[in-house]
C-alpha positions as CSV (number, residue, x, y, z in Angstrom):
1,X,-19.5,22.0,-18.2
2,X,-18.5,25.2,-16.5
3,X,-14.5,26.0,-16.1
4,X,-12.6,24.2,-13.2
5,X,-11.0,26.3,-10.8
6,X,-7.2,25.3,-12.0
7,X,-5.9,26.1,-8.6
8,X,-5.6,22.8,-6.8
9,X,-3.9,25.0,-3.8
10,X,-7.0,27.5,-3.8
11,X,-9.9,25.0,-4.0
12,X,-8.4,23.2,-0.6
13,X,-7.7,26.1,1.2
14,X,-4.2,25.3,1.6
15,X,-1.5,27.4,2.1
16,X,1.1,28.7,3.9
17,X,2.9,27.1,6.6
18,X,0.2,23.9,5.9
19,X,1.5,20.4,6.1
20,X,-0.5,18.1,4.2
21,X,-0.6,14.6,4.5
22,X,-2.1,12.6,1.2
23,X,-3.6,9.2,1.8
24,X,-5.8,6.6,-0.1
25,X,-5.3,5.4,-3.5
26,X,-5.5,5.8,-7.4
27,X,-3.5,9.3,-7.5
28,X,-1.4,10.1,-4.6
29,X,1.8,10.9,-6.1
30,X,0.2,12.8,-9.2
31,X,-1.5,15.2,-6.6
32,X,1.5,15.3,-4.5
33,X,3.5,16.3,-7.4
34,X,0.7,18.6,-9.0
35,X,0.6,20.7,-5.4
36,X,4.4,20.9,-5.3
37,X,4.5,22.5,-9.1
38,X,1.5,25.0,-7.7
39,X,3.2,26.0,-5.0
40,X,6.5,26.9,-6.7
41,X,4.8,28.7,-9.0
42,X,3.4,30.8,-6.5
43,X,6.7,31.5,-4.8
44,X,6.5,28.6,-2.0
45,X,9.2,26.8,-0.8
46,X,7.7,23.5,-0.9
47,X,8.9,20.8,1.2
48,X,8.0,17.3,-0.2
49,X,8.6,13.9,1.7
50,X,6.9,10.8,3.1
51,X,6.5,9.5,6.2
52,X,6.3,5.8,4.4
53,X,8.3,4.7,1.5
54,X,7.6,6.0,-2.4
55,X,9.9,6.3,-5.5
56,X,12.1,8.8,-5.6
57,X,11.3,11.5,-8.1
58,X,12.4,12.5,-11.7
59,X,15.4,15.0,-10.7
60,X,14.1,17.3,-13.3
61,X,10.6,17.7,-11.6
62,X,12.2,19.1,-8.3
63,X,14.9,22.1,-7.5
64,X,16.5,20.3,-4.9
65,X,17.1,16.3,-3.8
66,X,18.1,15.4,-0.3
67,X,18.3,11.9,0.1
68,X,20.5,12.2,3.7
69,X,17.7,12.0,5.9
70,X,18.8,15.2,7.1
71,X,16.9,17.7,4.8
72,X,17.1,21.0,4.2
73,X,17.1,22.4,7.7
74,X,18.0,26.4,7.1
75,X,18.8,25.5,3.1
76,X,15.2,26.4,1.3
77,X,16.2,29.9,0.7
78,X,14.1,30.3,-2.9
79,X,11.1,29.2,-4.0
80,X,10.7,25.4,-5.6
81,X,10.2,22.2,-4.4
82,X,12.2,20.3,-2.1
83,X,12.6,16.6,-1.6
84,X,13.8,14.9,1.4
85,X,14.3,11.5,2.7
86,X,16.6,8.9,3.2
87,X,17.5,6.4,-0.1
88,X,16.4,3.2,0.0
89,X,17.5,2.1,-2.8
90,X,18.3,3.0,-6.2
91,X,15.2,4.5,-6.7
92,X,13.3,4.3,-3.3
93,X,13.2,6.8,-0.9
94,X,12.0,6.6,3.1
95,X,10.8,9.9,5.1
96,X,12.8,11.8,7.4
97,X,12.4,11.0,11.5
98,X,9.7,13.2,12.8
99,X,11.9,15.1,14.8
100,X,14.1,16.1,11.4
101,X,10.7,16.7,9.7
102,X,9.1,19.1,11.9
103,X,13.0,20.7,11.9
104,X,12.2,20.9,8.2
105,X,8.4,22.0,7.7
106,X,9.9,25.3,10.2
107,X,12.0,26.1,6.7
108,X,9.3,26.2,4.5
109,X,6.5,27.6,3.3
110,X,4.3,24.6,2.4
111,X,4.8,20.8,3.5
112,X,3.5,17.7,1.0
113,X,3.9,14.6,2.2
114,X,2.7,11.2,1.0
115,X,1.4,9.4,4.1
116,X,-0.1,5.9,3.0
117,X,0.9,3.5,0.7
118,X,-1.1,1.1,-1.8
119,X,1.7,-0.6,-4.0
120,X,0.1,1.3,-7.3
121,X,-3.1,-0.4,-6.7
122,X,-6.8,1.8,-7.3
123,X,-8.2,0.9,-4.1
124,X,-6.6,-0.2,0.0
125,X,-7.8,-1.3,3.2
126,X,-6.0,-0.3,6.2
127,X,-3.4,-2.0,8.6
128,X,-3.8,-1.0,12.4
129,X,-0.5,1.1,11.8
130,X,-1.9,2.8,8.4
131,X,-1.6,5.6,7.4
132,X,1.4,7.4,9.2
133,X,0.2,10.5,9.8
134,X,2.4,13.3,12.1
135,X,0.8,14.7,15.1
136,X,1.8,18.6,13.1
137,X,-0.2,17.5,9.9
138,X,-2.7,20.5,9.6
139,X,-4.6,18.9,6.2
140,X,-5.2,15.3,6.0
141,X,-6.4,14.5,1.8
142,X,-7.8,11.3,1.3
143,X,-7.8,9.9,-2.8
144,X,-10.7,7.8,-4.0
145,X,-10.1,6.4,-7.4
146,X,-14.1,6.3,-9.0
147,X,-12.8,4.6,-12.1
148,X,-12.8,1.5,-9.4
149,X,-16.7,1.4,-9.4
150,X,-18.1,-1.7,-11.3
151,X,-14.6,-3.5,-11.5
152,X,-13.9,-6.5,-9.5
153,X,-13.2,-6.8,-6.2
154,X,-10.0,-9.1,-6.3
155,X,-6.2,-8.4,-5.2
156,X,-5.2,-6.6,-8.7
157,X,-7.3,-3.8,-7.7
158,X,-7.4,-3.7,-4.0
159,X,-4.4,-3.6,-1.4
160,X,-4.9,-5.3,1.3
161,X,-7.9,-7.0,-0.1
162,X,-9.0,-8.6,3.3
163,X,-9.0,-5.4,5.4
164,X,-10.8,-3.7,2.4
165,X,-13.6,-6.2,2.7
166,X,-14.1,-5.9,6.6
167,X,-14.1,-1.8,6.7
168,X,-16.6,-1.5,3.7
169,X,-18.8,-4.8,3.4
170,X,-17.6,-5.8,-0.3
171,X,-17.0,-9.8,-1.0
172,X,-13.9,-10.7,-3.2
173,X,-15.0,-11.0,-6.6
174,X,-18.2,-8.7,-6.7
175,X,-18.2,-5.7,-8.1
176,X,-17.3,-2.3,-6.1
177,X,-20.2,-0.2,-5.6
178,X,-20.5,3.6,-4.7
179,X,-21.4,2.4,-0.8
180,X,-18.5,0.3,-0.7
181,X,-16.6,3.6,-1.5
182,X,-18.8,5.8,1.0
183,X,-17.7,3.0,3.8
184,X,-13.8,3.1,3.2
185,X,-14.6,7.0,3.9
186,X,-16.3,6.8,7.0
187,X,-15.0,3.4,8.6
188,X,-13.4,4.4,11.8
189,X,-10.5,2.2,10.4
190,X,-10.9,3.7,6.7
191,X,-9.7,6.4,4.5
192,X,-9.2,8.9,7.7
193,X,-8.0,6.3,10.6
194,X,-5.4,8.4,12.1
195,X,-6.2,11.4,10.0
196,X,-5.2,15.2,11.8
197,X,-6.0,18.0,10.9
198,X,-8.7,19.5,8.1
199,X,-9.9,16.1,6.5
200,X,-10.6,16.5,2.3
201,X,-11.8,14.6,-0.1
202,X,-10.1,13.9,-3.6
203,X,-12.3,11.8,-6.1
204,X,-9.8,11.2,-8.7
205,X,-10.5,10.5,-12.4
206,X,-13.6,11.9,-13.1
207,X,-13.0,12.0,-16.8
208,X,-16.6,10.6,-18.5
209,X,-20.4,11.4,-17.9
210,X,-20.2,7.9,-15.8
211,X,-17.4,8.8,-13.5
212,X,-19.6,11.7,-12.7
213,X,-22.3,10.5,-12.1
214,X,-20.7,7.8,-9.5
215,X,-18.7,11.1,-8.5
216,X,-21.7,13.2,-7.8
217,X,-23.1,10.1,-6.0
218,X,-20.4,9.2,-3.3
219,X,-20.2,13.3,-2.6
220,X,-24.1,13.2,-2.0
221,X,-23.4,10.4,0.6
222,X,-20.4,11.9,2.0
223,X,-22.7,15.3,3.4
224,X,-20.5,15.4,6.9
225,X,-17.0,15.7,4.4
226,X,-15.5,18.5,2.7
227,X,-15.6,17.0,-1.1
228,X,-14.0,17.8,-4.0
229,X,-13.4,16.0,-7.3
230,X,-11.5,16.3,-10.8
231,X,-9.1,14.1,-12.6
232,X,-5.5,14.4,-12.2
233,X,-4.7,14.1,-15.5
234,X,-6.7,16.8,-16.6
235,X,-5.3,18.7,-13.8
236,X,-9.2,19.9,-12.8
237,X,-10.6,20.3,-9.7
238,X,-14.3,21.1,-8.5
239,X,-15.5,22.2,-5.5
240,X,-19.1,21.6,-6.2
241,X,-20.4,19.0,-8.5
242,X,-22.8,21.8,-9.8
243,X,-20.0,23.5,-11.7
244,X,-18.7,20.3,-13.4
């Protein structure tokens, strides 16, 4: 296997004054987090919110925590990573208003925000009102979690199990399937319902010479996308499945 371009940044073409909405499901927050430490290290203020609700991260991952719901409007005056939002909770967090947001993606350099949510679950289906995306967003990634194919369709992989089932075909208690993958992507009510902006593709956990080969697979079918795949935990990323 040939060496991944470490540059998560680079390999999406993101970059300065982007705002990039993350949506799907098996690796959201660990891409979220993983662009915000890239993009300090290259000198970006990063702005990092949500426009639903998520936890509220480890203090020592971020340089600044804003939990007001007013942000950092004229405050991101170095480069590091910036959380804003409005505490829920001892550990919860909502986003700003999207007035107060676009206030704060003006202060930045680079703007992450986690724009779906699937209650820590590999796989979702999506409500009408899913996934809140702003009308500014100028990348929209969707996460597909391969490790999924070949387990069972059932609720402890699958949030909202019955709107899964109607956008890609799949019956509760088969197994998930590379197509029922390729139709959460291109469902008008899938993966990109409401996306703006540059849409990308994530595959997630691409860790064995099976996840590969299911990986390779749902990119083959995806020809229309711009795809990309790695795993998360090895903090790769590959452009082409040629290279992996």
């Amino acid at each position: 296997m040939l060496a991944a371009n470490a540059s998560f940044i680079e390999t999406f073409g993101l970059g300065m004054g982007g705002v990039v909405c993350i949506v799907g499901a098996g690796g959201k927050t660990s891409l979220l987090m993983h662009l915000a430490g890239e993009g300090r290290s290259l000198g970006y203020r990063t702005l990092v919110s949500t426009t639903t609700k998520i936890m509220i991260p480890d203090r020592v991952q971020v340089d600044a925590l804003d939990l007001s719901g007013h942000g950092f409007v004229g405050a991101q005056k170095q480069a590091g990573i910036y959380v804003a939002g409005k505490q829920l909770s001892s550990n919860k967090m909502m986003g700003l208003a999207e007035d107060i947001l676009w206030q704060n993606t003006r202060g930045g350099d680079l703007t992450l925000l986690e724009a779906d949510g699937a209650a820590t679950k590999s796989l979702k289906g999506w409500l009408q009102s899913e996934p809140v995306i702003p009308h500014f967003t100028t990348h929209t990634i969707g996460v597909i979690d391969i490790q999924a194919v070949g387990q069972k369709v059932a609720d402890d992989l699958v949030h909202r199990l019955d709107c899964f089932c109607r956008i890609t075909g799949a019956q509760e208690g088969e197994s998930v399937t590379v197509e029922h993958l390729q139709n959460m992507v291109t469902h008008d009510q899938g993966l990109f319902f409401h996306g703006t902006g540059k849409l990308l593709v994530y595959i997630n956990k691409v860790e064995s010479t099976e996840d590969k080969y299911y990986a390779k697979e749902l990119q083959a079918s995806l020809p229309e996308y711009s795809v990309f795949m790695g795993s998360l935990k090895m903090q790769v990323i590959f452009a082409n499945s040629e290279n992996m």
